[in-house]
One Martini backbone bead per residue (centre of mass of N, CA, C, O) as a GRO file, in nm:
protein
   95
    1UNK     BB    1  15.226  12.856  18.202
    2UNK     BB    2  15.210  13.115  18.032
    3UNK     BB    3  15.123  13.477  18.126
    4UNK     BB    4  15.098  13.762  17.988
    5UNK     BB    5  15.303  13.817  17.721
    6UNK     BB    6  15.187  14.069  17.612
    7UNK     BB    7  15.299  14.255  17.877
    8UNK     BB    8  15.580  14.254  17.897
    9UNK     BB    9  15.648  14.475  17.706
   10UNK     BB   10  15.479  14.706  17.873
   11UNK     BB   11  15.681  14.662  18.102
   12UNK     BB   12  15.966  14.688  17.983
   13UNK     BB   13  15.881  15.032  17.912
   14UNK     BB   14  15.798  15.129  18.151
   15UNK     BB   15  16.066  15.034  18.294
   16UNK     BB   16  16.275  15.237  18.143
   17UNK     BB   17  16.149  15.473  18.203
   18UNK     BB   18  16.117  15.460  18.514
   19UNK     BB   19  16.439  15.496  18.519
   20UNK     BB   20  16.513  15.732  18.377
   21UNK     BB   21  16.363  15.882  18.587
   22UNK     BB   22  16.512  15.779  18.839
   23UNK     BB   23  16.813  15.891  18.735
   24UNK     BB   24  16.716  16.198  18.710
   25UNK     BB   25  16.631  16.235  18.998
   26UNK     BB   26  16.896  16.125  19.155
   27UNK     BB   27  17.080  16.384  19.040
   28UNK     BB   28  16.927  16.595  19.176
   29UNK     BB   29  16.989  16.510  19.423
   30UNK     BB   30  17.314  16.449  19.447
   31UNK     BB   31  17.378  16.719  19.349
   32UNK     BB   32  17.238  16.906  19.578
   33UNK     BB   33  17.469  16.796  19.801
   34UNK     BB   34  17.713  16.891  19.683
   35UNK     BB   35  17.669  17.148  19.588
   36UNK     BB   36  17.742  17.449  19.776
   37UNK     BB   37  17.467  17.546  19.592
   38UNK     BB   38  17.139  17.529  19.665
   39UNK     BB   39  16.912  17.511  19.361
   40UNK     BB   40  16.697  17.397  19.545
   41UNK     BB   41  16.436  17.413  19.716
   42UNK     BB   42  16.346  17.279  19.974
   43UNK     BB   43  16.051  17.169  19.931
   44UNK     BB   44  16.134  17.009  19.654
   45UNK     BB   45  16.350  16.841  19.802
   46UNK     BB   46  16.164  16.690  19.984
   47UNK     BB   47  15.957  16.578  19.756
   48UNK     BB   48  16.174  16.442  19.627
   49UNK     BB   49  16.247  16.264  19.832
   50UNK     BB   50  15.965  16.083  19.828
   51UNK     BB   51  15.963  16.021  19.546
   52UNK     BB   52  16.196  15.812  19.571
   53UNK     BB   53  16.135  15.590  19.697
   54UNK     BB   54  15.876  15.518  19.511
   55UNK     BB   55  16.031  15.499  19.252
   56UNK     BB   56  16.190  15.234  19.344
   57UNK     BB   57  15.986  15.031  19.384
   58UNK     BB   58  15.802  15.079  19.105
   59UNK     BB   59  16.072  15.005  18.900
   60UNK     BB   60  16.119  14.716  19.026
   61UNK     BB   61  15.853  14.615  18.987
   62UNK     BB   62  15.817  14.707  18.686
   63UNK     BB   63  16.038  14.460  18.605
   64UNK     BB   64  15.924  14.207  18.734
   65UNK     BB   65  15.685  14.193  18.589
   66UNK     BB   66  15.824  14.140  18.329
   67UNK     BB   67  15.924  13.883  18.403
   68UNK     BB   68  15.673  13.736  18.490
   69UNK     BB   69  15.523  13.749  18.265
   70UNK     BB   70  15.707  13.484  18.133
   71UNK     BB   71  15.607  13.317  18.394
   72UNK     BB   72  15.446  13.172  18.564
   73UNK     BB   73  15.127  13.161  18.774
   74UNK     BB   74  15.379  13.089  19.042
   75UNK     BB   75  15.534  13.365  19.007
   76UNK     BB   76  15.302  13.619  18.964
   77UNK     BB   77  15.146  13.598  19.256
   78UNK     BB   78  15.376  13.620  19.447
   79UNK     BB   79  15.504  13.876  19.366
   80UNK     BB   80  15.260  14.076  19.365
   81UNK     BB   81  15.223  14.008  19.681
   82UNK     BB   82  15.493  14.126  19.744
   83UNK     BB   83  15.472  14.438  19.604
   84UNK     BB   84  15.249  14.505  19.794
   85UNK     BB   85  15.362  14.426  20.084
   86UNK     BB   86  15.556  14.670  20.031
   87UNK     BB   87  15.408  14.905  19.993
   88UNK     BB   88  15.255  14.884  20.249
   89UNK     BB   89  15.472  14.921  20.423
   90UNK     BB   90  15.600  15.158  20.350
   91UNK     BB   91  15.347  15.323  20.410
   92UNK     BB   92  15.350  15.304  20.715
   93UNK     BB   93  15.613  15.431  20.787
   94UNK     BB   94  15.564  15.662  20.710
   95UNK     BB   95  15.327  15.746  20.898
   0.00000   0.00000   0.00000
């Protein structure tokens, strides 16, 4: 019994984008760390390192979910399950 097949393309989409948008994110993190100048403020620096961890999981997850949905929804309930579990994990860790 395939579920949600017609979310599929919309997490499909969404994950392409946020690939696009965490590889530009990530490009401007290495860039900053090799450049002998660093062009980014501190601030900015510290902020953009944090939002890499979580761009990197829900990117992960939003591409998974595109997966899942085209498949039984004893695939999807445990993906969701361990994706919560990823993300709250990682919060706590966090604090």
């Amino acid at each position: 019994m395939i579920i949600f097949s017609s979310f599929s393309k919309f997490f499909n989409i969404l994950g392409q984008i946020m690939a696009f948008l965490t590889i530009i994110l990530l490009g401007l993190i290495y860039l900053n760390q090799i450049v002998p100048v660093q062009f980014l403020p501190e601030d900015f620096y510290n902020t953009l390192l944090n939002i890499k961890e979580y761009a990197v999981i829900l990117t992960i997850t939003v591409c998974g979910l595109s997966f899942a949905c085209k498949r039984s929804i004893f695939i999807f309930i445990p993906f969701c399950l361990l994706a919560i579990c990823a993300l709250a994990c990682y919060s706590i860790t966090l604090f």
